[in-house]
C-alpha positions as CSV (number, residue, x, y, z in Angstrom):
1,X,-18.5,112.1,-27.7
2,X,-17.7,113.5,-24.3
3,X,-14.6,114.8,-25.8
4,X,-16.6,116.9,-27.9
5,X,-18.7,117.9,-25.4
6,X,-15.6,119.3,-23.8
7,X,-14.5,120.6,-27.0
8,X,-17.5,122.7,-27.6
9,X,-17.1,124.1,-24.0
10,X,-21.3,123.1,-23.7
11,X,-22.5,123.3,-20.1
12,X,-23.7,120.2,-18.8
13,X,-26.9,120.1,-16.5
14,X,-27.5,117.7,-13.5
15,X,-31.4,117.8,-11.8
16,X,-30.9,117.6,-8.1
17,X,-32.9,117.1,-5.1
18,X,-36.1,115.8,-7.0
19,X,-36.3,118.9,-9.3
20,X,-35.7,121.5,-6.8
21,X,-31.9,122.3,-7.4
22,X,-29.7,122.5,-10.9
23,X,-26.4,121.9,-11.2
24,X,-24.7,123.8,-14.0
25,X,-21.3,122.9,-15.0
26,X,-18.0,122.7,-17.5
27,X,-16.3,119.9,-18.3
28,X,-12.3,120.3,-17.4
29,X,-10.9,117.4,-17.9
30,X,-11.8,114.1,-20.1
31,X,-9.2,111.3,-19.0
32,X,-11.0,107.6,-19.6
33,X,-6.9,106.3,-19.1
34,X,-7.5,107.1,-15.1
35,X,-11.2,106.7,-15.3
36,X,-12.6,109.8,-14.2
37,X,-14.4,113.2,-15.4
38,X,-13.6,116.9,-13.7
39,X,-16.5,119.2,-13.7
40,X,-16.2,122.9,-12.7
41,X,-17.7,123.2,-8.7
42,X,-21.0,125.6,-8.9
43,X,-20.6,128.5,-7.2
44,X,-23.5,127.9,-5.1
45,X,-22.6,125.4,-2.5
46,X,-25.4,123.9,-1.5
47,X,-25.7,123.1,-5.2
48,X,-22.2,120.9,-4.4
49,X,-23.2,119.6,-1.2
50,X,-26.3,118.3,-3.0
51,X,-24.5,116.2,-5.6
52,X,-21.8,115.2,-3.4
53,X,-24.2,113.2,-1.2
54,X,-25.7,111.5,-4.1
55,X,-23.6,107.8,-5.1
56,X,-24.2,109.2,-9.0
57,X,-26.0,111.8,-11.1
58,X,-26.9,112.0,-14.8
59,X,-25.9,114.5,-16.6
60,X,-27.4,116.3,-19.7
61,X,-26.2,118.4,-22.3
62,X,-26.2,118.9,-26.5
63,X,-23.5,119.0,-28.9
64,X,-24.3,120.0,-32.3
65,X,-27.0,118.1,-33.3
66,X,-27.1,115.8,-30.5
67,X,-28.9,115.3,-27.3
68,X,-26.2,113.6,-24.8
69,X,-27.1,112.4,-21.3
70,X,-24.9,110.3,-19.4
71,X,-24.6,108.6,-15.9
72,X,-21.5,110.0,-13.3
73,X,-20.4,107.7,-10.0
74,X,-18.7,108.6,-6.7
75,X,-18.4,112.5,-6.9
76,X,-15.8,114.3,-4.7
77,X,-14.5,117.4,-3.9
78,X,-11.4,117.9,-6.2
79,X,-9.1,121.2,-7.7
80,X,-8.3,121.9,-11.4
81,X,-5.5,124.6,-12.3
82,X,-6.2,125.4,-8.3
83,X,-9.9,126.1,-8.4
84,X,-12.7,124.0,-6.9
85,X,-14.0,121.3,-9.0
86,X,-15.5,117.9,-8.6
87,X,-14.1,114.6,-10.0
88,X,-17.0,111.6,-11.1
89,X,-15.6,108.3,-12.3
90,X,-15.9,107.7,-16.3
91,X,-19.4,107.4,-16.8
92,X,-19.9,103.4,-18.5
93,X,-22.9,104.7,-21.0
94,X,-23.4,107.5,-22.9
95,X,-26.6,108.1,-24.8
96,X,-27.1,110.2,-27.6
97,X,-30.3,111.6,-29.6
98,X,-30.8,113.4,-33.1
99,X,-32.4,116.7,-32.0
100,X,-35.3,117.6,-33.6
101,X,-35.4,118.7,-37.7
102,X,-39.4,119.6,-37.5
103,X,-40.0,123.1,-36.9
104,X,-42.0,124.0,-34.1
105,X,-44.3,126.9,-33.3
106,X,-44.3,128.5,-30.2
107,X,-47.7,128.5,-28.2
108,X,-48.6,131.3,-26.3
109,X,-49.0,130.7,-22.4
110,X,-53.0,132.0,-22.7
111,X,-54.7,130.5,-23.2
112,X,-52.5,127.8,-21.5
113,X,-52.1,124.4,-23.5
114,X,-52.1,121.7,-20.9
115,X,-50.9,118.0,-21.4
116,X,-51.7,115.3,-19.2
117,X,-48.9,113.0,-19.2
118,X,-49.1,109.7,-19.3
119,X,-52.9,109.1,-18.0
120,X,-52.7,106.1,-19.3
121,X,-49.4,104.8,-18.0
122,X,-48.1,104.3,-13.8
123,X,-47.7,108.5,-13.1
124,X,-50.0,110.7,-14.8
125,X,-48.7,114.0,-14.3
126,X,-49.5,117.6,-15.8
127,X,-47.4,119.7,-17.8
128,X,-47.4,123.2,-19.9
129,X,-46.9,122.5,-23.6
130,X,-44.9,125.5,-24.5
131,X,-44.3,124.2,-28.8
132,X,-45.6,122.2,-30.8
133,X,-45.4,120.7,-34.7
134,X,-45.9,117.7,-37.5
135,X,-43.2,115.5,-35.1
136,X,-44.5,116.0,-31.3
137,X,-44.1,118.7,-28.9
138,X,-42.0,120.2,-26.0
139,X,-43.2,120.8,-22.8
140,X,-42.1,121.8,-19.0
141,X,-42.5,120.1,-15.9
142,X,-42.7,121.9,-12.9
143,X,-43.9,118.6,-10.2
144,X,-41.0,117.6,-8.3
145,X,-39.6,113.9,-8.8
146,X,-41.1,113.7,-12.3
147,X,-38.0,112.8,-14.3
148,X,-38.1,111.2,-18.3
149,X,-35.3,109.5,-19.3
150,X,-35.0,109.3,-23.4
151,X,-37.4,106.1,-24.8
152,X,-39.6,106.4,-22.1
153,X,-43.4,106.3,-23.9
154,X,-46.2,107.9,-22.2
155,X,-49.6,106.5,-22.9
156,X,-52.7,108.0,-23.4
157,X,-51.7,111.9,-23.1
158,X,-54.1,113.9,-23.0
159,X,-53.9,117.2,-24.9
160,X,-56.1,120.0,-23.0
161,X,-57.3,123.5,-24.7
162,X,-59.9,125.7,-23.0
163,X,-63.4,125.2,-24.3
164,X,-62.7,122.3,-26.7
165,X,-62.4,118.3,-26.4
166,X,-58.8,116.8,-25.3
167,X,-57.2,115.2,-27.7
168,X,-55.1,112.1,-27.3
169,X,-51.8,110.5,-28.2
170,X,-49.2,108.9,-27.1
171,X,-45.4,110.1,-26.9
172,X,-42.2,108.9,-26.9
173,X,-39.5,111.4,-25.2
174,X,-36.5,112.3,-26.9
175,X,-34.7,114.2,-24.6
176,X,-34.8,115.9,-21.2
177,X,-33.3,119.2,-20.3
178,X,-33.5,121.5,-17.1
179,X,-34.2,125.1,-17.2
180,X,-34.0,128.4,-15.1
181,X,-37.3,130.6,-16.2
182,X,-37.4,134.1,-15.9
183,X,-39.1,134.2,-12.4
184,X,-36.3,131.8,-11.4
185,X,-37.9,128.9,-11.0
186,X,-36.3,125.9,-12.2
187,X,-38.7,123.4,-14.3
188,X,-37.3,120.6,-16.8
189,X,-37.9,120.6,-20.4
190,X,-38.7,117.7,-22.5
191,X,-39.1,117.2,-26.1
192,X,-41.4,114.3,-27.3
193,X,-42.5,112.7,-30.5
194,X,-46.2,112.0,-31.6
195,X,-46.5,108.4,-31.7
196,X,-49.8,107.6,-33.4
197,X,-51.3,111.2,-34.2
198,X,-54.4,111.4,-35.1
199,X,-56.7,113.6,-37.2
200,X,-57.9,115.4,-34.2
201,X,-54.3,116.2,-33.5
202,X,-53.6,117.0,-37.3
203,X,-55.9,119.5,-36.7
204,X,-54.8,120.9,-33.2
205,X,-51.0,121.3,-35.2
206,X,-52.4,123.1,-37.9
207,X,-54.2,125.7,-35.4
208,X,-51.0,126.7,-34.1
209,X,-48.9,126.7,-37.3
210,X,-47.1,129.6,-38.4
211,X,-46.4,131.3,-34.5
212,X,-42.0,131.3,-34.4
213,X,-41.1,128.8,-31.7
């Protein structure tokens, strides 16, 4: 899979520094014989420095259909074809997730559609929904630290719109991607599925049917 991954030429993604800094990258070189991975060095530095002082890093990226995240050791400064890269050992797991087939509709930012994660669970935590459909929704974080590996269920979310009851489910996350938003801020998007919808939540879908996501 990684092979295709480089194949593609797909960026991968890294979330560094609990949230606050993203590392975007190429693969260069595949090699599982020597046991190790090349990624293109960011041109920001302190982007480097930040994942060169971690022990590992997961990366995230999707290839055709597919979610792929996958865990990287020991970083180090390295060159390929004499430019600046950084070598990670050959990651042990690989995960990979069908990416959604329900269409979504977007929701517009007002009024804001709010989701609190996980009230039910260890962290509850509050995030923007930004689409939603029949199979779950997708949503940005912007709290630092909050990070949702794939299979992680949240309990008891709470679904908030302006001047009408919450509405709750739970949600299963399929995958987890950073992002850069216009304003430059850099937030992590994750898509979940509905685990045990609801009427209520039938009916919240259906009010927000039709808008292209």
């Amino acid at each position: 899979m990684l092979l295709s991954l480089y194949d593609y030429g797909e960026p991968v993604f890294a979330v560094l520094d609990d949230g606050k800094l993203l590392f975007r990258s190429l693969l260069l070189s595949v090699d599982s014989k020597q046991g190790c991975i090349i990624v293109e060095a960011s041109e920001d530095e302190a982007v480097n420095t930040a994942l060169l002082a971690r022990p590992r890093a997961t990366f995230m990226s999707n290839v055709e259909d597919l979610y792929l995240e996958f865990p990287a050791a020991e970083p180090q400064r390295s060159t390929f074809l004499g430019k600046p890269a950084i070598q990670l050992r050959f990651p042990e797991i690989l995960v990979s997730h069908p990416r959604r087939v329900e269409p979504r509709s977007r929701v517009p930012r007002q009024p804001p559609l709010k989701c609190i994660a996980d009230a039910e669970g260890i962290t509850a935590f509050e995030s923007e929904i930004v689409d939603i459909g029949s199979g779950g929704i997708g949503f940005l974080v912007y709290t630092a630290g909050i990070t949702l590996e794939p299979g992680t269920v949240l309990k008891g979310c709470r679904i908030e719109q302006p001047g009408k009851d919450p509405v709750c489910v739970d949600l299963e996350v399929r995958y987890t991607l950073p992002v850069t938003l216009a304003d430059g801020r850099v937030a992590v998007r994750s898509g979940c599925r509905f685990v045990n919808p609801t009427n209520d939540l039938l009916k919240l879908i259906s009010s927000f049917m039709g808008v292209k996501a």
